[in-house]
C-alpha positions as CSV (number, residue, x, y, z in Angstrom):
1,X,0.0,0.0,0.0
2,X,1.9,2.9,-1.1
3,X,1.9,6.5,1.2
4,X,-0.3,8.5,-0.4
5,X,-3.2,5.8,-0.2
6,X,-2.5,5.3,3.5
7,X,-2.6,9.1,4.5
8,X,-6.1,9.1,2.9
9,X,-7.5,5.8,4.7
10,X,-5.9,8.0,8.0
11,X,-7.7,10.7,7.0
12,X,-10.8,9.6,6.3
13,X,-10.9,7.9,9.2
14,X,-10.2,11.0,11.3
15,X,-12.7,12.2,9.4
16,X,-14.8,9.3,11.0
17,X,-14.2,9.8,14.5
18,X,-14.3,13.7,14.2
19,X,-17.8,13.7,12.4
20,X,-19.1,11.4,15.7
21,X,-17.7,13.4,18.0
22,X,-19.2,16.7,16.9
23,X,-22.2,14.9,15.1
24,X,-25.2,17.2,16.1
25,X,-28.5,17.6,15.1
26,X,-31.1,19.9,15.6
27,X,-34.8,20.5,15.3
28,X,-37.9,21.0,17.3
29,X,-40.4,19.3,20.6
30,X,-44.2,19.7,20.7
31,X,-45.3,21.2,23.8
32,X,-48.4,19.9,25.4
33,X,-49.5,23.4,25.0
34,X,-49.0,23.2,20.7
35,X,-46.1,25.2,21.2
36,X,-42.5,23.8,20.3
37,X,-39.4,23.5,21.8
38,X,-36.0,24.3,19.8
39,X,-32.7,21.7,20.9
40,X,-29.8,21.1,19.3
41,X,-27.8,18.0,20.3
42,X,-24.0,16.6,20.4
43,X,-21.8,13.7,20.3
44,X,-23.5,10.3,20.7
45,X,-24.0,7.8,23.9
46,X,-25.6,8.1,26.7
47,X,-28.0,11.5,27.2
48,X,-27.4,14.5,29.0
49,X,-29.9,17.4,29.2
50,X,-27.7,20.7,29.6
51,X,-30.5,23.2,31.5
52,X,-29.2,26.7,31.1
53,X,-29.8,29.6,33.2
54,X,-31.2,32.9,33.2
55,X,-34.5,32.9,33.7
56,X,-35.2,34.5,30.6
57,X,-32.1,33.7,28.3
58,X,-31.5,31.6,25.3
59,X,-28.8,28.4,25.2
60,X,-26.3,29.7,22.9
61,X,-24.0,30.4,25.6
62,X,-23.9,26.8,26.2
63,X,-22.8,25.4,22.9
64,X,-19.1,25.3,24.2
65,X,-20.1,22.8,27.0
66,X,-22.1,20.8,25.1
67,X,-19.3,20.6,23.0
68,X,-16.6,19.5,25.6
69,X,-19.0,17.5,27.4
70,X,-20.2,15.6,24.3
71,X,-16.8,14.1,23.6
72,X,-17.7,11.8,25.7
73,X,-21.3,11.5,25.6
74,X,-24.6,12.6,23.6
75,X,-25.2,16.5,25.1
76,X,-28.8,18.2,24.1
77,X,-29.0,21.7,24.8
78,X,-32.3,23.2,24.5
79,X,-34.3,27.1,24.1
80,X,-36.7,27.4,26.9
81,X,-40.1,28.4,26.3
82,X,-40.1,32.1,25.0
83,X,-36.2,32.4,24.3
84,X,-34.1,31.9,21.2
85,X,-36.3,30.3,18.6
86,X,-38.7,28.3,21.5
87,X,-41.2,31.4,19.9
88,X,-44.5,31.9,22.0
89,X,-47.2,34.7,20.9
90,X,-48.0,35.7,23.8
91,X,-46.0,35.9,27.7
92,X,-48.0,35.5,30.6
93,X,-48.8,33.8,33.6
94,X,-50.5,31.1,31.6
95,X,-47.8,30.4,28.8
96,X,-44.9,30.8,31.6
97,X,-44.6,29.1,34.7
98,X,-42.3,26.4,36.4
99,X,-44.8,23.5,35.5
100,X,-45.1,24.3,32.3
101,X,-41.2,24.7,32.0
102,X,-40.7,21.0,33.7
103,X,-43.7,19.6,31.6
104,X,-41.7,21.1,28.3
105,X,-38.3,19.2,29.3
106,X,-40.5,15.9,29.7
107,X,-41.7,16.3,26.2
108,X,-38.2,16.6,25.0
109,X,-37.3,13.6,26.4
110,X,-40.5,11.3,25.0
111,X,-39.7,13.4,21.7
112,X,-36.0,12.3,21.5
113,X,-37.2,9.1,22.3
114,X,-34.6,8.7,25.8
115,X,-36.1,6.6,28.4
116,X,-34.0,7.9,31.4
117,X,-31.2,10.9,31.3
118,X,-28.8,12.6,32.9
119,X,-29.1,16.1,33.6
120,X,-27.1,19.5,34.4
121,X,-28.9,22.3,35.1
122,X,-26.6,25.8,35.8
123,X,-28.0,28.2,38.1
124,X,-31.7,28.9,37.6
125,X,-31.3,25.7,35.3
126,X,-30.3,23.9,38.3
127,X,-33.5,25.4,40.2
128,X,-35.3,24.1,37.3
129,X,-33.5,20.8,37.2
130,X,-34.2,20.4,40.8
131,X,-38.2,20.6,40.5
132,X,-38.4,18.7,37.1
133,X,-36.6,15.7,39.7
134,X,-39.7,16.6,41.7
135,X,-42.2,15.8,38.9
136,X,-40.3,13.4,37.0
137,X,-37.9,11.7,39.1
138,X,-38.7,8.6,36.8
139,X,-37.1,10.2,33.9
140,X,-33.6,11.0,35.0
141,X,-30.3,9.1,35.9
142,X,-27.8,11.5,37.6
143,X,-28.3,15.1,38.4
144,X,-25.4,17.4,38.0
145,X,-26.2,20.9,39.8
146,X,-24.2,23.3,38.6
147,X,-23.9,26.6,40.6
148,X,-27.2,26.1,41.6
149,X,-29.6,28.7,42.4
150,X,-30.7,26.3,45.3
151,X,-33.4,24.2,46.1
152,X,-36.0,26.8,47.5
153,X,-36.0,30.5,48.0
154,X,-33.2,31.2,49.9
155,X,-31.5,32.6,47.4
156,X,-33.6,35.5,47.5
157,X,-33.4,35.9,51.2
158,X,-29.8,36.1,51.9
159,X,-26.9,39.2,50.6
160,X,-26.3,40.3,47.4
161,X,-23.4,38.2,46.5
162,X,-23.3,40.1,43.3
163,X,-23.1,43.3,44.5
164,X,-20.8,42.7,47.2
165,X,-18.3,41.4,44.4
166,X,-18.5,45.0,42.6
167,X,-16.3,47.7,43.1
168,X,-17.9,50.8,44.1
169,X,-17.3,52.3,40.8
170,X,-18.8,49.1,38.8
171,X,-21.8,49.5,41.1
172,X,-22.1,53.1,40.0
173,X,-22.3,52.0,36.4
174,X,-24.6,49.3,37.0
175,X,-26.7,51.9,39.2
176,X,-26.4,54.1,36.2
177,X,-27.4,51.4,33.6
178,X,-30.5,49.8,35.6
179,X,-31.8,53.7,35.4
180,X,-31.6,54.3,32.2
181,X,-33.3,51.0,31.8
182,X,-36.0,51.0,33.8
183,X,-37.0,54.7,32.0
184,X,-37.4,52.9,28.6
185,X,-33.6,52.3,27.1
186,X,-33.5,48.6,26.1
187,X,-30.9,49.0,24.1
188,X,-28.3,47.3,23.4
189,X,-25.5,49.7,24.6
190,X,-28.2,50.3,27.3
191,X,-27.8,46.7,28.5
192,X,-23.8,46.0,27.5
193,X,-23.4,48.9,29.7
194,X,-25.2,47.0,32.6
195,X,-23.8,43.7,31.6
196,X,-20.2,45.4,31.5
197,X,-20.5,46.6,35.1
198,X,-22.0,43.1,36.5
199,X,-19.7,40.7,35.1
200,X,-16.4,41.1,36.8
201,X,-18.5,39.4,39.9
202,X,-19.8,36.5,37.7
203,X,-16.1,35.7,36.8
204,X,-12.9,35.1,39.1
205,X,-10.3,35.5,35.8
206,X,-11.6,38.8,34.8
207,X,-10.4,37.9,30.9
208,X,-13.9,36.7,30.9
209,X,-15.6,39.9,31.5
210,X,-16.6,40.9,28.0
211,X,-17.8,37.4,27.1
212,X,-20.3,37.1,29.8
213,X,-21.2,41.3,29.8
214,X,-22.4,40.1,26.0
215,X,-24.1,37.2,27.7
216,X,-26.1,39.8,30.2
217,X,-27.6,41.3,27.5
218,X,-29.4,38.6,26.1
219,X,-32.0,38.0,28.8
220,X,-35.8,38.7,28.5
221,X,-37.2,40.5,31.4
222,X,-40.8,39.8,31.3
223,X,-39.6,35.6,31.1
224,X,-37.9,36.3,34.2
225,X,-40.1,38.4,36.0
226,X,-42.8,35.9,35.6
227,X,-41.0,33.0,36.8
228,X,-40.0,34.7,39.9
229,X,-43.1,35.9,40.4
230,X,-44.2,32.1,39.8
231,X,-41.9,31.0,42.3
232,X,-42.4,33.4,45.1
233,X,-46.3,32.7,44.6
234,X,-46.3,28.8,44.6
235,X,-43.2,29.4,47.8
236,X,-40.7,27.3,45.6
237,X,-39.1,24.4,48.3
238,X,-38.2,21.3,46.5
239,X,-36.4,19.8,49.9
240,X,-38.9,17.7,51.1
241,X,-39.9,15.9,47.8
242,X,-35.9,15.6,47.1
243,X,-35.0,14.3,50.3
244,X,-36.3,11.2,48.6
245,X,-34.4,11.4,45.4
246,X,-32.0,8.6,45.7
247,X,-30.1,9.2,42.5
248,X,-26.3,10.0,42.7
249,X,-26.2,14.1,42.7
250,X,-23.4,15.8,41.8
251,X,-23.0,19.8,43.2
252,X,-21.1,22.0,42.1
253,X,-20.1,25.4,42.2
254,X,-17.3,28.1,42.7
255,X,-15.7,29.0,45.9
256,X,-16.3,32.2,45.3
257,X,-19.9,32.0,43.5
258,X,-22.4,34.7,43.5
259,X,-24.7,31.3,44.6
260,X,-23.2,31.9,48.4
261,X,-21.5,28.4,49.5
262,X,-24.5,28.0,51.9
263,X,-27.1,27.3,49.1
264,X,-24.6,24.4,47.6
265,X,-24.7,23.5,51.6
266,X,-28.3,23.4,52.1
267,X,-28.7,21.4,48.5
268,X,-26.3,19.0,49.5
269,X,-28.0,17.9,52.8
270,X,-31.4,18.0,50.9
271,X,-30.4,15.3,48.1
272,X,-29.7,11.6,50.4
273,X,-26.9,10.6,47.7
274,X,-24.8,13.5,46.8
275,X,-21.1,14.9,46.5
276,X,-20.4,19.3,47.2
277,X,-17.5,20.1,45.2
278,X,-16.2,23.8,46.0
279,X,-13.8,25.1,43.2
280,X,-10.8,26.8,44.1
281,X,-10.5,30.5,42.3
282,X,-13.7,30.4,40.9
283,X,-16.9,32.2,40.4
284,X,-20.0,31.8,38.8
285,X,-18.9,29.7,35.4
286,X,-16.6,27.0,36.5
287,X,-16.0,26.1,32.9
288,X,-14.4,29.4,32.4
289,X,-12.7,30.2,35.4
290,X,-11.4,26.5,36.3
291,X,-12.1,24.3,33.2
292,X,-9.9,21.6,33.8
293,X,-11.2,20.5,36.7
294,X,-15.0,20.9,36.3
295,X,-15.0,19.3,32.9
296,X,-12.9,16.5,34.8
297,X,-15.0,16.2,37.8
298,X,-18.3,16.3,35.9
299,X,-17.4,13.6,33.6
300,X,-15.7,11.6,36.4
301,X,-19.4,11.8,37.9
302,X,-21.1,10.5,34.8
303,X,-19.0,7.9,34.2
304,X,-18.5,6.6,37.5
């Protein structure tokens, strides 16, 4: 077999294994409510639902974990209801709520077919994570809580972490921003400018700064005010319906998060089989500000 025929068989079958690493495919859920639900998966074997956060925002920030995590694994990453291109005609009370939200992933799964998967819901997505294991604790594997907003409301009753990781100056600007919004700017320099002066205390390594101000900007306020409003009203606690989840739980979170260390604490002590991992110099996106180790950890957790 001469050279130039055996650097084509090498490189086709690169070609191969590339192709089923990054195979993805994308396309869309019916909703129970007609609606549809936009996903995009990664990678192939076994499932793992990737549960944004926001409330409010799309998943495009996410398409660089789903990535890495779907090296090993088939990732889905999906648009909530209202965001991205999960379109909905109207936003209210009765086309966004937590139910509806939970009762949307479920349909995902029965769409894609997947009897049981794994999940990893980041900060409200692991709020959102938390109660779908409520509802559906049929449907899922392992759980993978991931700078968690918590498992109840405490997150709105303790300080504001992300203030109190702002320099007077960058809570000027914010200030400054959050006025100018609230009187009708919705811009885009409008909210950049907000984002700009919030995001030094979302990220220990401050490289990160303009990456997630641009991911600030992206949020819909009236899908987030309504889910709050949702949660406050139906007094969100998931801890005594958890405390029976006997699935292995994997939290984690930055040692330094704007989700204070006593949240991953009090989730921890609510799930029966679960491990706290604290990461060293890091914030609120442990795949930025320590990516070795939380791609490592995570995956040692799914596979183990």
């Amino acid at each position: 077999m001469n050279n130039i025929l055996m650097k084509k068989i090498f490189l086709l079958g690169f070609l191969l294994i590339a192709s089923n690493i990054f195979a993805q495919t994308e396309g869309f859920a019916l909703n129970n409510d007609g609606s549809t639900t936009y996903y995009k998966t990664f990678g192939k074997g076994e499932p793992l639902l990737i549960i944004n956060g926001g409330p409010g925002m799309n998943s495009n920030g996410f398409e660089d974990m789903a990535k890495v995590l779907g090296e090993s694994q088939q990732t889905i990453i999906y648009d909530q209801r209202g965001t991205g291109k999960s379109k909905l005609s109207k936003l209210d009370a009765k086309t966004i709520s937590m139910k509806i939200m939970a009762d949307d992933i479920e349909s995902l799964r029965k769409h894609l077919k997947i009897k049981k998967w794994n999940i990893l819901g980041h900060s409200f997505g692991g709020m959102l994570g938390s109660y779908y294991a409520t509802i559906y604790p049929n449907s899922i594997n392992k759980l993978v809580l991931s700078s968690s907003g918590g498992v109840d409301l405490s997150l709105l009753k303790g300080p504001n972490l992300i203030e109190s990781n702002l320099s007077q100056i960058e809570k000027d600007s914010m200030n400054y921003w959050n006025d100018k919004i609230e009187k009708g700017d919705t811009s885009h320099k409008a909210r950049l400018g907000r984002g700009r002066a919030m995001a030094p205390a979302y990220v220990y390594d401050q490289k990160f700064v303009p990456i997630i101000a641009e991911r600030l900007t992206q949020g819909n306020s009236t899908i987030n005010g309504l889910l709050w409003s949702d949660m406050q009203k139906m007094n969100f606690d998931c801890k005594t319906k958890l405390k029976d989840f006997k699935n292995s739980v994997l939290i984690i979170q930055g040692k330094e998060d704007i989700i204070s260390n006593e949240i991953g604490e009090l989730t921890h002590q609510t799930f029966p089989n679960s491990k706290l991992i604290l990461l060293e110099h890091s914030k609120h996106y442990g795949w930025l500000d320590a990516r070795e180790k939380y791609f490592l950890d995570i995956n040692s957790f799914l596979k183990s």
